[in-house]
Structure formats: C-alpha cells, structure tokens
C-alpha positions as CSV (number, residue, x, y, z in Angstrom):
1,X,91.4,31.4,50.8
2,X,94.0,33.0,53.5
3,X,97.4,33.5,52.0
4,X,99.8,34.2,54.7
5,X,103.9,35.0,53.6
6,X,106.7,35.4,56.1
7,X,109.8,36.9,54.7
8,X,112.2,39.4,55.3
9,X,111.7,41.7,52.0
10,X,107.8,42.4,52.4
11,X,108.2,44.4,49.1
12,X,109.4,41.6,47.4
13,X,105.6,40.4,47.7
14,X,103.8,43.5,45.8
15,X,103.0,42.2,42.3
16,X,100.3,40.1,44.3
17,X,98.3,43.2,44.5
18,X,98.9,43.5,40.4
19,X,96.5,42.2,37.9
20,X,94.4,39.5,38.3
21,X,95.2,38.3,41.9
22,X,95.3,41.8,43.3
23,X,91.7,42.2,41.5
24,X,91.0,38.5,43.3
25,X,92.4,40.0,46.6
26,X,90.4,43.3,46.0
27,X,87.4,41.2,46.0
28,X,87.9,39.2,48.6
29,X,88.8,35.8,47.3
30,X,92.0,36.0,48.5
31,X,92.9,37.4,52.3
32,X,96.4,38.4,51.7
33,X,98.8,39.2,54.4
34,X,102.7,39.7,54.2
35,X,104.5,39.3,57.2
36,X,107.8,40.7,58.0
37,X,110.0,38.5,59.7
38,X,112.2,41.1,61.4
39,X,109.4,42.6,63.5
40,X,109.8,39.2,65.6
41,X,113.5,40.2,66.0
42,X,114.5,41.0,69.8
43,X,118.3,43.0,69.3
44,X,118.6,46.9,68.0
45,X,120.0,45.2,64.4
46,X,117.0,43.2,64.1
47,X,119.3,40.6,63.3
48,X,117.8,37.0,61.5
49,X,120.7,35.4,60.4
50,X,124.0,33.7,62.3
51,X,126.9,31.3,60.9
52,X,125.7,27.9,60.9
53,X,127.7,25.0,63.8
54,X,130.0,22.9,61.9
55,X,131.6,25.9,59.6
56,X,130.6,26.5,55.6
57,X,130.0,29.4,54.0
58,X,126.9,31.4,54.2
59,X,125.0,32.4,57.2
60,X,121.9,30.4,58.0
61,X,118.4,32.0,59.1
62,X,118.3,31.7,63.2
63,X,115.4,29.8,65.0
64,X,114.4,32.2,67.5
65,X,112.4,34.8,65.2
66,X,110.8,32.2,63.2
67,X,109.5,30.8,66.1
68,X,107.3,33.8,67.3
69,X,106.6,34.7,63.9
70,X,104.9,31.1,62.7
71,X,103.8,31.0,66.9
72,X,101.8,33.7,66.2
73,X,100.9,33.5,62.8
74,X,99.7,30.1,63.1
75,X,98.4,30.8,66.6
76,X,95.8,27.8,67.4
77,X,95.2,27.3,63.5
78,X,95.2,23.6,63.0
79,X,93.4,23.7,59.4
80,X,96.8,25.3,57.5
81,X,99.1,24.2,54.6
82,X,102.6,25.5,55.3
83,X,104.8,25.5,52.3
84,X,108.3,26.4,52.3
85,X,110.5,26.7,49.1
86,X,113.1,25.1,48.9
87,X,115.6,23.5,46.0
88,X,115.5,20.1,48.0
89,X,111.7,20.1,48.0
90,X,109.3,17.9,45.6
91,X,108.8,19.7,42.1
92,X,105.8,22.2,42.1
93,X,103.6,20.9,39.1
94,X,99.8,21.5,38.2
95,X,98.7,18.7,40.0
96,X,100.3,20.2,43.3
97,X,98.6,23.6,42.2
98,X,95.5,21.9,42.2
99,X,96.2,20.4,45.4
100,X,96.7,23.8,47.4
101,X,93.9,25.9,45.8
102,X,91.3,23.1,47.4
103,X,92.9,24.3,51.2
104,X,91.3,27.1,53.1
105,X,94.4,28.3,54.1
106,X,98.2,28.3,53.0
107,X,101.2,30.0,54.6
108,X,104.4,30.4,52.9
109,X,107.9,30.4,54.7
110,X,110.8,32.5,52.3
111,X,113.7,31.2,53.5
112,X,117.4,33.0,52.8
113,X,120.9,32.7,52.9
114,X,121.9,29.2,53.1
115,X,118.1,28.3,54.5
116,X,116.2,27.7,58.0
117,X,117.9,26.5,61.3
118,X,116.3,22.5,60.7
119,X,114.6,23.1,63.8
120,X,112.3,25.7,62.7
121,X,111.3,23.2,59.9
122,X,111.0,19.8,62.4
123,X,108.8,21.9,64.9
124,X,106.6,23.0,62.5
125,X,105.9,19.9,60.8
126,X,105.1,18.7,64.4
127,X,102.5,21.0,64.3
128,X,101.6,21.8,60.8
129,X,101.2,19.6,57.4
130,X,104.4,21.0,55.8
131,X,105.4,21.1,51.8
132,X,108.4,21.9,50.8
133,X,108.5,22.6,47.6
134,X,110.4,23.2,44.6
135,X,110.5,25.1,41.1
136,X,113.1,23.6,39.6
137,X,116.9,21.9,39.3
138,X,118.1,25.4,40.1
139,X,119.0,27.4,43.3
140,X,117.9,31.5,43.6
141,X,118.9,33.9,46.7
142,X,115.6,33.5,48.5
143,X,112.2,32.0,48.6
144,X,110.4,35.5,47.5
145,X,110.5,34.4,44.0
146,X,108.9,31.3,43.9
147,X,105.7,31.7,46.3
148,X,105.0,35.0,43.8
149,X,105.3,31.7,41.6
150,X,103.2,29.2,43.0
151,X,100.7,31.8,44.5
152,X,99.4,32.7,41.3
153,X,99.3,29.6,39.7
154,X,97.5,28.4,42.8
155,X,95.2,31.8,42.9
156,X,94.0,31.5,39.4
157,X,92.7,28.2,39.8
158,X,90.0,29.7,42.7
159,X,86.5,30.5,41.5
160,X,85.9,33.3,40.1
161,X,89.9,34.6,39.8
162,X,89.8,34.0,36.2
163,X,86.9,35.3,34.2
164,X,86.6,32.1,32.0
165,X,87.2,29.0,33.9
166,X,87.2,26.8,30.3
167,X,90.4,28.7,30.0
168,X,91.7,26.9,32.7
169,X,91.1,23.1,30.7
170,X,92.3,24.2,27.3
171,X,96.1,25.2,28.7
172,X,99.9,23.3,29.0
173,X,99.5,20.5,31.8
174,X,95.9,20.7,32.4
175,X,95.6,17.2,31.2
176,X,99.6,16.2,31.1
177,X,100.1,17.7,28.1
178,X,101.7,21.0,26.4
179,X,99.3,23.2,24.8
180,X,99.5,23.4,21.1
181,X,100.3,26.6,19.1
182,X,97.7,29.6,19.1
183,X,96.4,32.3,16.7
184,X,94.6,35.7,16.3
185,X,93.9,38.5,13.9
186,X,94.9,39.3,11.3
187,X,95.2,36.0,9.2
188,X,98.1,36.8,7.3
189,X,101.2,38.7,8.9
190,X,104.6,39.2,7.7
191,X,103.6,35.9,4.8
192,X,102.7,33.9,7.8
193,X,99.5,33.0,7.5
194,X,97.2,31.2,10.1
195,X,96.0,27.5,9.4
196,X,93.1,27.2,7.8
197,X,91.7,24.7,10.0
198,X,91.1,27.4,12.4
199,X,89.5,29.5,10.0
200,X,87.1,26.8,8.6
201,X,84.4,27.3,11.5
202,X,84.2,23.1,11.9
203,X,84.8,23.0,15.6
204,X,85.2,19.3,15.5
205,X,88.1,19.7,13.1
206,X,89.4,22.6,15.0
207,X,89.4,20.5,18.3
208,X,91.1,17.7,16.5
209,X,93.8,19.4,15.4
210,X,93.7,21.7,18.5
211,X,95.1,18.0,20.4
212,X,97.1,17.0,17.7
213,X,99.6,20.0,17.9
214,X,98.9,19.4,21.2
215,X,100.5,15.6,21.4
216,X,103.5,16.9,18.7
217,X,104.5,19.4,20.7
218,X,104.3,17.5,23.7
219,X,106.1,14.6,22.2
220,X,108.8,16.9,20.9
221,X,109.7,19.0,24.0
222,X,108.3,17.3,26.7
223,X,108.7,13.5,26.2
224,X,109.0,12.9,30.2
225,X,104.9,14.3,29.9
226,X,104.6,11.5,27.4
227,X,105.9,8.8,29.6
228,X,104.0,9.7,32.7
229,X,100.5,9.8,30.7
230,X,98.1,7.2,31.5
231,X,96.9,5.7,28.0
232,X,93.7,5.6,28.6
233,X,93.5,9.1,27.9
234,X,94.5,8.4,24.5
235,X,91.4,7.6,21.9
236,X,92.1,5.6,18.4
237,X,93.3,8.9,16.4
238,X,95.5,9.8,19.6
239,X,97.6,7.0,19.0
240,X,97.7,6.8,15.5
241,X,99.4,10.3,15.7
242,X,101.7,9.4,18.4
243,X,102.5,6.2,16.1
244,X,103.7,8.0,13.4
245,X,106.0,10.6,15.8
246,X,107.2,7.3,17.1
247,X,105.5,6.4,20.0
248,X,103.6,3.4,21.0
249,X,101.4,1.8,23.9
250,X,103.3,-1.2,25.5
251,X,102.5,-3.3,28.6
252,X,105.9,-2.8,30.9
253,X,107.6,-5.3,33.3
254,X,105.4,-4.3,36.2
255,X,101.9,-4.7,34.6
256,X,101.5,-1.3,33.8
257,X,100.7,0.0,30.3
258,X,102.5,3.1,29.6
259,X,103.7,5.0,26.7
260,X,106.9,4.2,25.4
261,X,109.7,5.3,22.3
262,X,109.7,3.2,19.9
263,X,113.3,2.7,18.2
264,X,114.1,4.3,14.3
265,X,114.3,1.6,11.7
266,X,117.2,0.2,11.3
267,X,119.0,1.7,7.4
268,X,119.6,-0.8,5.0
C-alpha cells in the first residue's frame, strides 16, 4: 500500500517510522511519503492560510497551494482513497479500518486552522473518492493527529505488519464487541490472583469465558455495541448471559431483530 500525507508540520508524521509500521515501511509493505504543503507555496512567507469571506475568527487554509500539491500528488492516479480529517466527517471505526487497508492507495489531507477553502474539498471529490472522516465528538488544532491515528490502525491490518494475524480476531471491535480482561505471569500479584479458568488448560472453557467477559464488559461500557449487533451472532449461552445482565432479543417495529434493554423489575 502507498500512504501519501500532505501537511504543513512533516515532523508531526515521524512515529510512522516507529515500531511496527516503521518496520512495515522498512520492508516495504508500506510506501510512505510525507509531503509538505508549503513547498507548493509561491510568496517569500510561504504563506497557507488567509481570513476566511464573511468574517469569524480563525484563518482558513487558502486553495491555491492545495491545488498544486494534491495536482501533483495525485497526478493521473485515478485508483486513490483521499481521506481528510475532519470533526464533521463520519466516525472512524474498525469496519472503516477494514475498508481502507483493502485500497492500494490512500492519501491523507491535514487540514488546520479553521479547515480547507470548500473548494479544495468539492474539486477533489470531482476527481477523487473522498472520506472525510472523524475520531470523535471532539475538535484538536490539526489533522496530524488523527491520520497517525487511523494510519496505524489501518497499517496493522496489512499482511504481514503484525506477526500474528489471530491477534487481529481476538481484540475490542473485531466482531462489535469490547475485548474482555487479560492476564500474564505471575498468577498471584499484590493478592490479586488470575482466574483459574485460565489456568485450567481447558481451552473450551477458556474460550467460553474468554466471550463472556467479553459480552459483560461490552454490555457495561459499550451498550451502543450492543444495540448495533446483529443477533445472529449470538449462540444459546450468548444470550442466556446477556439475559441475566438484562438484555434480550426482540423483533422491532421495522422487522428487524435487534438487541434491546430490558426494564428492572418493578419493587414491591
């Protein structure tokens, strides 16, 4: 895969030549290349920003660089993912991680300030398939921080980035849920000891209660995962345990059977 990132603080980019996706870009399964904006800049201050028409505060990132830059970064490329970050964008999940590591090439636009002149964005998505996309209900300073984000979560899911790919199926959201609690040596610390389940060597016990902690901590912290699941993902022990957290499989209004809260029992 090509990862291309446009942005105005290359530096801001190094940690993806750390660890495991600089070892994936040593290798060769990633071809990395961080662009500095300002090098398409035309005036002695290399200037990218200008107050935006119709007054506000901030300053808003000008057109005319990001043209040449995504002009010739894209060049005659018509096989490329462009995905901007943005707090207005659709939220970045596993399923959209997924979704980028299966294209051959993404590029990554790191807006700042108050954002991109519109035009920038409305050219390139005559041109381009464009995602904006978001991390969360929350707003940082620039869009540096989340493709160092989404680039590894996307990277890791390449072959051959992570050492064990079953890693990958065992882990929170891989099938919609959290992943349960986890445990190594030594057995006991501080009177804490690890369950015995774990210790027993019966790995159909262990996987059983591998997805119950699974489900409970789902349930507990994550109910919106719980709502979106599809039941048929749910066997006969599945439910029971998600019957007695208070949970239970109902047909809705629309046909569809979902997974709902059932109400606490009414005190005498």
């Amino acid at each position: 895969m090509r990862v291309d990132v446009l942005t105005i603080f290359p530096d801001y980019l190094a940690p993806l030549r750390l660890s495991l996706i600089g070892r994936a870009v040593d290798d060769g399964l990633i071809d990395l290349h961080v662009h500095d904006l300002r090098d398409w800049t035309t005036d002695k201050h290399r200037t990218v920003d200008d107050s935006p028409y119709g007054g506000g505060a901030g300053m808003l990132m000008r057109p005319e660089p990001w043209g040449g830059a995504l002009d010739e970064v894209l060049a005659a490329d018509t096989d490329v993912r462009v995905v901007l970050p943005s707090p207005s964008g659709e939220r970045f999940t596993q399923r959209l991680a997924q979704e980028l590591a299966n294209e051959p090439r993404l590029v990554f636009v790191c807006g700042r300030y108050e954002g991109i002149d519109q035009r920038v964005i409305d050219d390139l998505g005559a041109r381009a398939r464009v995602s904006e996309v978001s991390l969360g209900d929350f707003v940082v300073n620039g869009g540096e921080v989340a493709v160092l984000a989404i680039v590894e979560a996307v990277a890791r899911l390449l072959p051959g980035v992570i050492g064990n790919a079953e890693s990958l199926v065992h882990e929170s959201h891989a099938d919609g849920l959290l992943e349960g609690p986890a445990f190594t040596k030594p057995p006991e610390w501080r009177g804490r000891s690890v369950p015995d389940v774990l210790l027993s060597g019966n790995h159909a016990q262990i996987e059983r209660w591998r997805r119950d902690e699974s489900l409970r901590r789902t349930a507990g912290r994550r109910p919106d995962l719980l709502e979106a699941l599809d039941p048929a993902q749910l066997d006969r022990a599945d439910r029971a345990l998600l019957a007695g957290l208070g949970w239970a499989v109902e047909d809705g209004l629309d046909g569809r059977v979902r997974l709902v809260r059932t109400p606490p029992p009414v005190a005498d």
